[in-house]
N, C-alpha and C positions, 0 to 999 in steps of 0.2 A: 475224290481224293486222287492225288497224280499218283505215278508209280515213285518220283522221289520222296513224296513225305508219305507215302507209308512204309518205304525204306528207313526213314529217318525215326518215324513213332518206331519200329519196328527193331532200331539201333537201342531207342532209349528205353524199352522194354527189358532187352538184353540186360543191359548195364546196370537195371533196377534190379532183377534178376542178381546179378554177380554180387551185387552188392549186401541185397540180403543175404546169400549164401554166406558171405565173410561175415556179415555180421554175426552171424548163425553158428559159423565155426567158431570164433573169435568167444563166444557168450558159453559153446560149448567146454569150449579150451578154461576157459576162466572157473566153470562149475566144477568141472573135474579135476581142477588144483585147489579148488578152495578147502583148505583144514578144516573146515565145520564139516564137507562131506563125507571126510572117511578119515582114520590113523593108519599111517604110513605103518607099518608090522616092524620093519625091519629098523627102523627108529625108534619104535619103543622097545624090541629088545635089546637094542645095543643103551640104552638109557639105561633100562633094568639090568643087563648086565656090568654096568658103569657103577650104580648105585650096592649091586650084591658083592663087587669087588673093593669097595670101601667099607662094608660092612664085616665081610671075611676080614681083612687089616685088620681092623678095629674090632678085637676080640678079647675077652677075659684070657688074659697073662694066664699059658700055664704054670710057672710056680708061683706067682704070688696072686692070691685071693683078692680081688676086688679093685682088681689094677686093671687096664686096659693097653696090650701091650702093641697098640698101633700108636701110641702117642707117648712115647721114650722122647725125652728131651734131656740132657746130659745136666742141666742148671736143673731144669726144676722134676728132673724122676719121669715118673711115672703119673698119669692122669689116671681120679677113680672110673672103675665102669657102672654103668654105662658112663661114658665120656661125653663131653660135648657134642661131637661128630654125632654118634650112636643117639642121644637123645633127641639132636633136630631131625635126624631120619625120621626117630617115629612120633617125632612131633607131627610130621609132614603126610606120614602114614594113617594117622587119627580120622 
């Protein structure tokens, strides 16, 4: 073998070489965004805290009994509690 082609094997080595690596980062990068690996913390509690301030609203009316005073609408009153909102939450919570 001359001393330029095992230069040349010796380039495309190299380049096999770089290119696993990227493939390698590239495969790593992708596992560690992938949502099946792990829940983001900080996005689930801003969801749960998104969900427990819809919940606070949506509370039994203190003066009136079995009314739900996050959902006052001036035509049609008051919604009974639990309300709509309040029931698909814990529908979703089941």
């Amino acid at each position: 073998m001359t001393h330029e082609e095992y230069e040349s094997k010796s380039q495309m080595k190299r380049v096999e070489i770089l290119k696993a690596e990227e493939r390698m980062i590239h495969e790593e990068l992708l596992a560690k965004l992938s949502p099946a690996r792990y829940i983001i913390k900080e996005e689930v509690v801003a969801q749960l805290n998104a969900i427990r301030a819809v919940v606070e609203l949506h509370k039994p009316h203190d003066k009136y009994k079995g009314v739900c005073s996050g959902c006052y609408e001036e035509e049609s009153g008051f919604s009974d509690y639990p309300c709509p909102t309040i029931q698909t939450i814990q529908e979703q919570l089941k």
